[in-house]
C-alpha positions in Angstrom: -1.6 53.5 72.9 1.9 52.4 71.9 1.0 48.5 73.5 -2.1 48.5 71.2 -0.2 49.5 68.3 2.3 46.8 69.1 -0.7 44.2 69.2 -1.8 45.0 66.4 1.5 43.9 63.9 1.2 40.5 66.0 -0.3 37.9 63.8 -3.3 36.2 65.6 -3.2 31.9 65.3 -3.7 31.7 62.1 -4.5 34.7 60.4 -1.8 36.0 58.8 -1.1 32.8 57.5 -4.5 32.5 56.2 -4.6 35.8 54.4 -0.6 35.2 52.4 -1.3 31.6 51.9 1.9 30.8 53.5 1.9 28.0 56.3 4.9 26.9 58.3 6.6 24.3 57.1 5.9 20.8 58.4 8.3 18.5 60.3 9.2 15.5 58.6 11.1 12.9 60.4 14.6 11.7 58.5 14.0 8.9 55.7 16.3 5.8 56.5 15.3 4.3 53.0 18.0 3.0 50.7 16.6 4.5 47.5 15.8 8.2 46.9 11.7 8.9 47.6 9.3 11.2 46.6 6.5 12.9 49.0 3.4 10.4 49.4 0.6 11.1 47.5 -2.8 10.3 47.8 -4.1 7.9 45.3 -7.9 8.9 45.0 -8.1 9.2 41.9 -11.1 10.5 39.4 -12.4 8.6 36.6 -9.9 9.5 34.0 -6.1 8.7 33.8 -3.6 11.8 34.8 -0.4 12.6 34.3 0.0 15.7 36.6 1.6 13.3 39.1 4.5 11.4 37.2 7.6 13.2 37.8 10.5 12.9 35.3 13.9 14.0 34.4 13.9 16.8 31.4 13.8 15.4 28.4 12.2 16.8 24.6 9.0 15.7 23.1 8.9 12.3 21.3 10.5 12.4 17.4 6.7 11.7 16.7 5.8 15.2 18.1 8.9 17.2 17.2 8.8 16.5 13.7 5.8 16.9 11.6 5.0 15.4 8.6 3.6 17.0 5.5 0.7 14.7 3.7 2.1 15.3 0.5 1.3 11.7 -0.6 1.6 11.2 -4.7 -1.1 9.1 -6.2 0.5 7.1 -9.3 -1.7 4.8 -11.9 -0.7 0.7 -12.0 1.4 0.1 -15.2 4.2 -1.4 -16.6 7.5 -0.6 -16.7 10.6 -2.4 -18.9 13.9 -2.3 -17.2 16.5 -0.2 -19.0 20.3 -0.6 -19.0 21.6 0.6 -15.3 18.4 0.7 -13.5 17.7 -0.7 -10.0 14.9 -1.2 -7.8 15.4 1.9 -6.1 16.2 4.1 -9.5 12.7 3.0 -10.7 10.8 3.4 -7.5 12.1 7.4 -7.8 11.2 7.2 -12.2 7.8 5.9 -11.1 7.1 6.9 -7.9 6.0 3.4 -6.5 8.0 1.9 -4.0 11.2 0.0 -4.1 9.6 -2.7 -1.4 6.1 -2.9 -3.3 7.5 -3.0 -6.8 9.5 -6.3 -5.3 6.5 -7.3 -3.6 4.4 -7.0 -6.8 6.5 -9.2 -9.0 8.1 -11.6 -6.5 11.5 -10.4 -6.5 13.3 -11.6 -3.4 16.5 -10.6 -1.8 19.4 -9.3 -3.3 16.6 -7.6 -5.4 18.1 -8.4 -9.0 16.6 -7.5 -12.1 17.1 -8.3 -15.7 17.5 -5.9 -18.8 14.1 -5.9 -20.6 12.3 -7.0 -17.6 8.6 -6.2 -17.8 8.0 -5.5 -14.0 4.2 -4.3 -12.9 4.1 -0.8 -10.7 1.3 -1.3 -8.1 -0.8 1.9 -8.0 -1.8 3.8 -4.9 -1.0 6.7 -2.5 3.2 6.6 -1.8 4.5 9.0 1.4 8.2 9.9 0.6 9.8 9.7 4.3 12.1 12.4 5.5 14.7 12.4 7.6 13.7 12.0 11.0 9.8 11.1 10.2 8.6 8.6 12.2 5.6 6.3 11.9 3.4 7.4 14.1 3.8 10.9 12.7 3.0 9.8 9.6 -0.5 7.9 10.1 -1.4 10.8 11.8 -0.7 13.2 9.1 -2.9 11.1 7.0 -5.2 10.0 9.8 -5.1 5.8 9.2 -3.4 3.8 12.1 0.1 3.1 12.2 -1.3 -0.7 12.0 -2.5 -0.8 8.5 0.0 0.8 7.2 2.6 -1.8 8.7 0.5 -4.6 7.4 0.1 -3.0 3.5 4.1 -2.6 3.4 4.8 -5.9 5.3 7.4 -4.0 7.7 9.3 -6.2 10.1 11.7 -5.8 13.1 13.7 -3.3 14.0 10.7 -1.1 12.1 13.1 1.9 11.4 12.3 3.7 8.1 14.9 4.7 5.9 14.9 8.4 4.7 13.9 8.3 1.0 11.6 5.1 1.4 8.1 5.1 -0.5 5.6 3.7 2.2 2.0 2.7 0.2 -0.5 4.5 2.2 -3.9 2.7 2.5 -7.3 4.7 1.1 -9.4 3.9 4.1 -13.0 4.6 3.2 -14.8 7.5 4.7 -17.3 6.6 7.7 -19.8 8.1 5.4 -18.5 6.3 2.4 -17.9 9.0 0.3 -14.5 10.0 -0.7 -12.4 12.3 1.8 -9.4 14.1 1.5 -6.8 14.2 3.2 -7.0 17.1 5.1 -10.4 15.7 6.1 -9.6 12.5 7.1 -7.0 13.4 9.4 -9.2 16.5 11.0 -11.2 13.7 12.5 -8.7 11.0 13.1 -7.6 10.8 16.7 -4.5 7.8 17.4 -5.2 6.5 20.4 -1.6 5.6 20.9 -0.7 1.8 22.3 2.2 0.2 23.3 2.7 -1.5 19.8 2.7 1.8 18.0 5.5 3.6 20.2 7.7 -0.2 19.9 7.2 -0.1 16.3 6.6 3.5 14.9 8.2 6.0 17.4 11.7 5.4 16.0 12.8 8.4 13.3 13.7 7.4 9.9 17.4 7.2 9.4 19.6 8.1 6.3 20.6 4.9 3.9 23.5 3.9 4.8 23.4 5.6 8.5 23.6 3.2 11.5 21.3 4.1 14.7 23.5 5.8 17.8 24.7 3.6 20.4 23.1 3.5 23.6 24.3 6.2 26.0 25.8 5.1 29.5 24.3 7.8 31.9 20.7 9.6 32.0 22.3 13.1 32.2 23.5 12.4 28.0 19.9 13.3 26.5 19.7 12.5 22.7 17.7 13.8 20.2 14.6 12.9 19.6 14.8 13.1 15.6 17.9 10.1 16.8 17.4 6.8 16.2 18.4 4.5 18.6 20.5 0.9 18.2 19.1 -1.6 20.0 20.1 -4.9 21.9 21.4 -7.8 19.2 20.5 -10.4 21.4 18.4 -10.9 24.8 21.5 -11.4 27.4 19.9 -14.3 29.7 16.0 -14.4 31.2 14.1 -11.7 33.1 13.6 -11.5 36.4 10.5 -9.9 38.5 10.8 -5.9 38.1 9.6 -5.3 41.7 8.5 -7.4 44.9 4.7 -7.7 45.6 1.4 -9.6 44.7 0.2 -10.1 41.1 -3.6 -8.5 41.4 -4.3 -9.3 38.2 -3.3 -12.0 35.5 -2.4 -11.6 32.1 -5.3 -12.3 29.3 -9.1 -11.7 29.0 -10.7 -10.5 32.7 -14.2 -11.1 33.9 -15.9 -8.1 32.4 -14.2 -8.8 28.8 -11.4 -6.5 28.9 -7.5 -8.0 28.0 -4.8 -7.5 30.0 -1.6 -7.5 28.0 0.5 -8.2 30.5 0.3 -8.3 34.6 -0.1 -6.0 37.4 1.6 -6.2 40.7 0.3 -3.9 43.7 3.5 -2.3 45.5 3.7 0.7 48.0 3.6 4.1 46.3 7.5 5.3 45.4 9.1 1.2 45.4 12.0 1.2 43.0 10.8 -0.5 39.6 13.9 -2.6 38.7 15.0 -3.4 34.7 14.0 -6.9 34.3 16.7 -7.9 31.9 20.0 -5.9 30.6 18.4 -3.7 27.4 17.6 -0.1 25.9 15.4 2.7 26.7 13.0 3.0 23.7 10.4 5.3 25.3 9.7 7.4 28.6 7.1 9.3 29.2 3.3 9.6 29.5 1.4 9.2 26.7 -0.5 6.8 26.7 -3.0 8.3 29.7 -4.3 4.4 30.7 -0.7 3.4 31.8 0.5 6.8 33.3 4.1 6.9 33.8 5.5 4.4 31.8 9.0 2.8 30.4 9.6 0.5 27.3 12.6 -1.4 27.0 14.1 -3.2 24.4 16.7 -6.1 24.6 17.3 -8.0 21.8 15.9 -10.8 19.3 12.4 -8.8 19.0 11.8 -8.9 23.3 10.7 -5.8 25.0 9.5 -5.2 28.2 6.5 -2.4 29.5 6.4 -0.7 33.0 3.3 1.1 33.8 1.6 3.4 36.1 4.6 4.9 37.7 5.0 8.0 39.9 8.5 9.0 38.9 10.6 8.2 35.8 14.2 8.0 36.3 16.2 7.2 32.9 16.3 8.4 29.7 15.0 7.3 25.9 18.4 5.8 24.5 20.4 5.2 27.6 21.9 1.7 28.4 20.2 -0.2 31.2 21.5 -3.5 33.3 19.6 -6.3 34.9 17.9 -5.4 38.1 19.3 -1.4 37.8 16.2 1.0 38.6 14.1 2.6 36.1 11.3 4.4 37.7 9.8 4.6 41.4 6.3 2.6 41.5 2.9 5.2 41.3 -0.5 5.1 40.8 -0.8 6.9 38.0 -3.3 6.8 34.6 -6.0 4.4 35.0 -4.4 2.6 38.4 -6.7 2.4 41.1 -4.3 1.3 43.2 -1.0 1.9 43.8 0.6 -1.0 41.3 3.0 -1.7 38.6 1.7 -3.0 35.2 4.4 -5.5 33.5 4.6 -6.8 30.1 7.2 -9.3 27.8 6.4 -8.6 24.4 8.0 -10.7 21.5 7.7 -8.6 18.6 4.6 -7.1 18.1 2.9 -10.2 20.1 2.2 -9.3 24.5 3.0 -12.9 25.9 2.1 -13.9 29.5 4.9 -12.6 32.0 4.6 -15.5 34.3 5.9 -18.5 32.9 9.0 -15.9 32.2 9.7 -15.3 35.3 11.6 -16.7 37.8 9.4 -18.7 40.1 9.0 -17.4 43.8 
């Protein structure tokens, strides 16, 4: 009796196991590699771009998701206004409620800005948003559900696209797909961004106080900044790029077969291959939100160039720190829309994705 009682706390092959869920670890031979490595993964993937498999350091929500913005947009008439003693551009944009860039836009007034006592000066009409400290664009054409796009192009913004705190951006009165008139709360109910890599380079960055100046890059990933922190980037580009990683280009930059553009290249590479910086620059964005790239790291360096990594596995800096040449950035995946283990690459100049190629050092 006592042997079968003693047979019985023995775990058959497998059972036990089976009925916890545990299983014994495996053995893994030692890794000889010179860069730190994640597990494999397998890179069937379903129809749809997922994020579950990009691995990243901590790090907040982007400023366009931490701080939200309140569509309290004031509609003002066209008129006229007369300059009186002591006013200025901005002093009228808060009398009228226009903005300071529009009401220079509508009457030609170019840089310094100067007006004259007794001036007649017109004050375009339309919907102005009153930006807040740490608002950023993309925040703000969701809140009134237009794309960050249109509203760039109705207030001509340019390069570094950081908005001031206390700047009057003209919101545009899309119509209604209906064409009936819509409210606000309406409009944005059924507007969906479908973020791009234009509206993170150019609308991610929180609105900064007047006279403030954007933090300096930091030097290490462990230094997280806020997001509500804008960030000061590169003056100049400091030489040419090089090729972020080693491996074929699968596909070419430009229209494919099928119709579909390609903004910038895509070069298959083993699953975990370190994804190098391509030129000395700044961390604008890391992260995943954009689900057809997957893991993915923008980088700014100077005179309007920026540089895109997609589809990686693991993200390895942060948004604001300092980057050099050929340091890595990320660890090569397949995730998002990759069906393939690859990296996608672009050179942007300004808002404008150029071809990579003729950019690159020659192999």
């Amino acid at each position: 009796m006592a042997l079968l009682l003693l047979a019985a706390c023995i775990p058959q092959s497998g059972g036990a196991y089976q009925d916890t869920g545990y299983r014994p670890a495996p053995q893994q031979s030692p890794r000889q590699d010179r860069y730190p490595q994640a597990p494999q993964e397998r890179w069937e993937r379903p129809a749809l771009g997922n994020e579950q498999d990009v691995r990243r350091l901590p790090a907040p929500p982007p400023a366009w998701q931490s701080r939200k913005v309140s569509a309290d947009a004031r509609s003002i008439a066209g008129r006229t206004y007369v300059v009186q003693p002591g006013d200025s551009l901005r002093s009228i944009s808060a009398k009228t409620g226009a903005g300071s860039e529009a009401i220079a836009r509508a009457n030609d007034i170019p840089p310094p800005f100067v007006i004259r006592v007794g001036q007649k000066l017109t004050i375009p009409g339309g919907r102005y948003h009153l930006v807040r400290d740490g608002e950023t664009g993309i925040a703000i054409a969701v809140a009134y559900g237009v794309t960050w796009s249109r509203i760039i192009a109705v207030n001509e913004l340019e390069e570094p696209y950081i908005l001031r705190t206390g700047q009057r951006l003209l919101i545009p009165d899309d119509a209604a797909p209906s064409g009936r008139p819509e409210t606000i709360e309406q409009r944005a109910a059924r507007f969906h961004l479908d973020l791009g890599v234009d509206d993170i380079v150019t609308g991610g960055q929180p609105a900064i106080a007047e006279k403030a100046k954007p933090a300096q890059p930091t030097a290490s990933s462990a230094r997280v900044l806020s997001p509500t922190t804008p960030v000061a980037a590169p003056a100049r580009l400091a030489g040419g790029f090089q090729w972020p990683l080693k491996g074929n280009v699968v596909k070419r930059f430009g229209p494919g077969a099928s119709g579909e553009r390609n903004d910038g290249i895509k070069i298959a590479a083993p699953l975990d291959t370190p994804v190098l910086a391509s030129a000395d620059g700044v961390v604008a964005y890391v992260g995943s939100d954009i689900p057809a790239l997957g893991g993915l790291v923008i980088l700014r360096h100077g005179d309007g160039w920026t540089t895109v990594y997609g589809h990686a596995g693991q993200l390895l800096v942060q948004r604001g720190q300092a980057v050099k040449k050929g340091q890595m950035i990320a660890l090569s995946g397949n995730s998002g829309f990759a069906d393939r283990p690859e990296l996608h690459f672009e050179i942007r100049q300004g808002r404008n994705p150029v071809d990579p190629l003729p950019r690159l050092p020659a192999r």
